[in-house]
N, C-alpha and C positions, 0 to 999 in steps of 0.2 A: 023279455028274453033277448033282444036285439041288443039292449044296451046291454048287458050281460057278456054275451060274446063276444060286440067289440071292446068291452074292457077287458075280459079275460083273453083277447087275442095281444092287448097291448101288454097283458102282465107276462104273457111269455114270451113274446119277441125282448122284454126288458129280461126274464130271466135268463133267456138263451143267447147273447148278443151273437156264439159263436156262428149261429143260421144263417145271418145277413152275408156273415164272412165266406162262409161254404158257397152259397149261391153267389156272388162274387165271382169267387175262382172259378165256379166250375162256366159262370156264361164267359170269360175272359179266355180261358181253355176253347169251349167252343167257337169262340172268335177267330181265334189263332189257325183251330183246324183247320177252317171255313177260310181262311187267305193264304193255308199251306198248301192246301187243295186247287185254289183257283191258280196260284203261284205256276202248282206241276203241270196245270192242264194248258198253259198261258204259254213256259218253255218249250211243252212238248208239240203247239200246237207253231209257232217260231221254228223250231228244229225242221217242224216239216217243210215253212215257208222256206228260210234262207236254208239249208241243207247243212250235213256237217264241213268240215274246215278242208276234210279229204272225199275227194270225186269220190265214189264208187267207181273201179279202176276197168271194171269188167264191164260197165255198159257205155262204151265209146261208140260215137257213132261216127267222128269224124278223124277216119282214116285213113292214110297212105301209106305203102312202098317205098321201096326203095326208087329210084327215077321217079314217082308219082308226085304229083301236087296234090295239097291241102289247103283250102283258103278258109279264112274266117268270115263273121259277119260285117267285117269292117274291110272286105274286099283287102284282105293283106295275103297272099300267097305261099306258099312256103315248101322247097324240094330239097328234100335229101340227095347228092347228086354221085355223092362218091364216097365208102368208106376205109378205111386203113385202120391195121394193126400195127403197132411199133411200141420198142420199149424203148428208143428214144428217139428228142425232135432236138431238131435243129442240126448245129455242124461247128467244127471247130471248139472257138473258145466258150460259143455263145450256143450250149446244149445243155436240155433235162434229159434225164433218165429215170426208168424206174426197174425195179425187182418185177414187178408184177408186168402191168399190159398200159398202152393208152389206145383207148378208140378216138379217132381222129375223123371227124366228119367236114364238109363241104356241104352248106347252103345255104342255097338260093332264094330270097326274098323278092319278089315281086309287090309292087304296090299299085292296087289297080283303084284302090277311094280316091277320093279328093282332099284328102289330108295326110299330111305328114305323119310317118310309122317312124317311133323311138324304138331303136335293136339295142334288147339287154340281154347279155349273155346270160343272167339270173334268170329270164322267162325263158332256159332252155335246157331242161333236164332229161338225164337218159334215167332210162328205169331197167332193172333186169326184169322183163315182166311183168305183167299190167293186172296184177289182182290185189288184193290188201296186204300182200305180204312183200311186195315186188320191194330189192331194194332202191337207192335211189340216189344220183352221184348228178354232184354241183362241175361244171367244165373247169378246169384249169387255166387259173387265171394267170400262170405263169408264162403262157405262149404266147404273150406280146411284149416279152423281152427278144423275141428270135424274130430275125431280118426275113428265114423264110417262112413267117408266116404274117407279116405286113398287112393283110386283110383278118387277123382275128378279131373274133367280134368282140363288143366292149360296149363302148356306149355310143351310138350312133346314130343318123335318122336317113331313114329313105324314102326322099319326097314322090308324091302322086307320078306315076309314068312311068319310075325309075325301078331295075331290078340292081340286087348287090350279091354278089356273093361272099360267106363268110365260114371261118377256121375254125372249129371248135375243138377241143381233146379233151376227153375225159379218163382218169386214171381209173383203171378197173379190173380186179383179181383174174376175168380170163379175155380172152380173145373174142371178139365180134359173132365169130365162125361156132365158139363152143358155148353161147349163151343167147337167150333171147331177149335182146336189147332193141330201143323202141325210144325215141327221141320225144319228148310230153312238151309239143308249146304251149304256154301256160297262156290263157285269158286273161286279157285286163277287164274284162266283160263279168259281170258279179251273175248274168244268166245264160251266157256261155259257158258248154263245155270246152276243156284244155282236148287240143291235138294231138292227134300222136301218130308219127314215122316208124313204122317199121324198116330198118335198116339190113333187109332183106326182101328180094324179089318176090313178087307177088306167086 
């Protein structure tokens, strides 16, 4: 009976070759699931470590005012000290204008570490509003063609000791007074969160 079986198991794995083929595909299917799976649970579980690309805007913890300071963990300082509405800067030959508004801020960088802080106008964005919908406006880079603004920021460094103050204008559909506008210092810190100035009194 034994050799029986296993010959009649060999006569039909020879008459069915198509069996081998099916079981094939289907552990190769279950392979795939099994590293499609580990794959999603692998990204999602990444997503939680490094976070997404955009803060969550609403849960800031480190805040300032208008007059107020805000330092990071790199003992770097930072005051919003003055702001202004104008539809144009400068004078004479050497003036922008716009249709719309510029908010035009003043601040103050302190550096209290022991190493040299690099000022990039790029890490200093205004937001109308600090939730996921908030828009979000790059400074105007054209304010270092005008003589009265000689201190706009740009690319800079402010060594340990030293405070600087600097120009920023951003181009922006309304007025300072008729929107809630809020200056985000961006972290060079990948577990830092970004800063953010209210440019309004507390």
């Amino acid at each position: 009976m034994l050799s029986y079986k296993r010959k009649e198991g060999v006569i039909r794995m020879k008459k069915h070759p198509w069996l081998a083929a099916v079981c094939a595909i289907m552990m190769a299917m279950g392979l795939i699931g099994m590293m499609i799976d580990g794959l999603s649970q692998f990204s999602g579980g990444l997503e939680g470590i490094v976070g997404s690309d955009k803060q969550d805007e609403t849960a800031y913890e480190n805040v300032a005012y208008l007059g107020e300071q805000v330092a990071n963990k790199s003992d770097v300082v930072f005051c919003v000290t003055s702001v202004e509405d104008k539809t144009t800067l400068g004078s004479g030959d050497f003036q922008i204008s716009t249709d719309a508004n510029y908010v035009v801020l003043r601040v103050k960088i302190t550096n209290d570490s022991t190493d040299p802080y690099a000022v990039n106008n790029l890490n200093f964005e205004l937001l109308d509003g600090i939730d996921e919908n908030s828009s979000e406006y790059e400074a105007n880079s054209e304010l270092g063609i005008l003589t009265e603004y000689e201190n706009y920021m740009m690319l800079d460094t402010v060594n340990p000791g030293l405070s600087k103050e600097y120009v920023l204008a951003y181009e922006t559909p309304t007025a300072s007074l008729n929107a809630n506008y809020a200056l985000c210092v961006k972290s060079d810190n990948l577990f830092e969160e970004d800063a953010i100035i209210y440019l309004q009194n507390r």
